[in-house]
N, C-alpha and C positions, 0 to 999 in steps of 0.2 A: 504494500500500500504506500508507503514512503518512498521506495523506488520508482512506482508509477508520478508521485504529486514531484516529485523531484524532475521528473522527466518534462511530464507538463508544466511546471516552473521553467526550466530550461530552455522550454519554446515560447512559452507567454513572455517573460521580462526582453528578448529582441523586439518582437514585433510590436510593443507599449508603445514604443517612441514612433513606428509607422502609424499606429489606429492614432493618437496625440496627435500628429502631424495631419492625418485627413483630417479632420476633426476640427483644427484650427483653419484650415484651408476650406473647408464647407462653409464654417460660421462666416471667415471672413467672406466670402465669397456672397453670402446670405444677407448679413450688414449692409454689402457695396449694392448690391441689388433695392435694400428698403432703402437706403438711403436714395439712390438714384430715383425710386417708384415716389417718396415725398417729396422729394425736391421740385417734383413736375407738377403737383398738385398747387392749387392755391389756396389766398388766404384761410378762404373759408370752409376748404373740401379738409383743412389742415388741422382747423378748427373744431370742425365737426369731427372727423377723425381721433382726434385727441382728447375729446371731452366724452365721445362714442365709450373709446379702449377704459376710462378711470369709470364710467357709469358701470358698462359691464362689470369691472375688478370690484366695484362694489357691492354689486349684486349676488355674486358669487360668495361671502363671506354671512356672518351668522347677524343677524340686526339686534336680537332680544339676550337681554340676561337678563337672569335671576339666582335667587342663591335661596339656599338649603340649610337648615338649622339641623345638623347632626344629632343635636340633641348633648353631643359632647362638652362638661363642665370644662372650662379652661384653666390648668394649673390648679383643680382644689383640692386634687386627692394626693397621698404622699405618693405613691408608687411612681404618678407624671410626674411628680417635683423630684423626686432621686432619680427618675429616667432622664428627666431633659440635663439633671445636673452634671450629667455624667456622660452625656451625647448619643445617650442611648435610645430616645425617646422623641422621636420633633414636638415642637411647642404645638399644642392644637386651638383653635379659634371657637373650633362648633360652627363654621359657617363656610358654605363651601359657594362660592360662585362659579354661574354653570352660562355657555354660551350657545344657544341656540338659532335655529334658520325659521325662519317666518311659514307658515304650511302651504300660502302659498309662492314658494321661492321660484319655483319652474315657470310664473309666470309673470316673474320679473326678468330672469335669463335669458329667455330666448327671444322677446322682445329688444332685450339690449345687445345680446348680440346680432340679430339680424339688422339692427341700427349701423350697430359697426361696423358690421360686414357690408351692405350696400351703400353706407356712407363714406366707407375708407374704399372700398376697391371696385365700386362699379361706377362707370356713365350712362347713365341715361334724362330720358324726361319725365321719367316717373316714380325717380328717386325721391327728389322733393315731396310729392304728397307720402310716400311710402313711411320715409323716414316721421313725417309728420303725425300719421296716424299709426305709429307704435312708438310713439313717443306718448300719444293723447291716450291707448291702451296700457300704457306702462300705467298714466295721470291719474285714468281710471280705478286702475285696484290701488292703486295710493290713497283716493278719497277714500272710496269703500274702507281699506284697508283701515285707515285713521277713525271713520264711523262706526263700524263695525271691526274692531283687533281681535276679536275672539271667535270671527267664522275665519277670518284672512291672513293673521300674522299668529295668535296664540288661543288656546285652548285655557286659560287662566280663572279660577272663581272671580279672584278680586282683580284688580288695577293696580293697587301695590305691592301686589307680588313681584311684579318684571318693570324693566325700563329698558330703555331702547339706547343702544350705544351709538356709539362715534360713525359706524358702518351705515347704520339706517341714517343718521344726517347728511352724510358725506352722500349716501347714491341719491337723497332726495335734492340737494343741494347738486350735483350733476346732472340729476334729468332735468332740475330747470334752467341751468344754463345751456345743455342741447336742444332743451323745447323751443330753449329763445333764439337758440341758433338755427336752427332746422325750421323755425317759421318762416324766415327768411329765404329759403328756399322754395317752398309752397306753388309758385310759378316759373322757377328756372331751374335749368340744366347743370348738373353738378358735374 
């Protein structure tokens, strides 16, 4: 068995540095091509583009937390106080914060990608309204969503159980600066 892993080492560690080298030579290659495909674009295909890619990265991430009472005393009992004294034991809180995705997540995704997709790499003349109305479908389950959080974003008894982090303002704070951007489009060719 050592004989064999030895042997396959023997062949793997030459050929590292040829897979390293294609590898560098694709990406670069990859790079000079996006770089070349934005350079062509204009202001506003650049625009849209770029405000498209951070809506999607936002949508993809979890919107709601909440946290969780273990029920764990912190530091009352002796056994945690000579456990943590002694680094045996982590300090415990009793409260665990949890990050979750909205239930309806899949129907913030695919709307924002297909934003991206036909706002960053196609021309036409039907980009404009396209872009426009999945951006107004995104707008949609966002109201809903904010009226109704408990058929659209969470399953919660109370309202103070969860709160919405940094991820849900950041993609609602993008799809309105693409909404404002892509209304703009509405009549011309991208």
């Amino acid at each position: 068995m050592i004989k064999n892993l030895l042997r396959d080492l023997s062949l793997a560690l030459p050929a590292t540095s040829i897979v390293l080298n294609g590898w560098k030579r694709f990406l670069s290659q990859l790079l000079g091509r996006f770089i070349e495909f934005y350079s062509e674009k204009s202001g506003k295909e650049k625009l849209i583009f770029v405000l498209a890619l951070l809506q999607l990265f936002f949508s993809l991430g979890s919107w709601i937390n909440y946290s969780i009472n273990l029920g764990v005393e912190s530091q009352l009992d002796i056994i945690s106080r000579l456990g943590n004294f002694f680094g045996i034991e982590p300090s415990r809180s009793g409260i665990e914060e949890v990050n979750v995705r909205t239930a309806s997540n899949i129907f913030f995704i695919i709307p924002c990608f297909l934003t991206f997709f036909f706002g960053g790499f196609w021309r036409s003349e039907w980009i404009g309204k396209t872009i426009v109305i999945l951006q107004g479908f995104s707008g949609i389950l966002l109201l809903l969503g904010a009226l109704l959080p408990d058929v659209f974003f969470v399953s919660f008894i109370r309202d103070q159980d969860y709160y919405y982090n940094f991820n849900f303002y950041a993609f609602c704070s993008f799809w309105a600066l693409t909404t404002a951007s892509s209304l703009t489009l509405w009549n011309s060719k991208l």
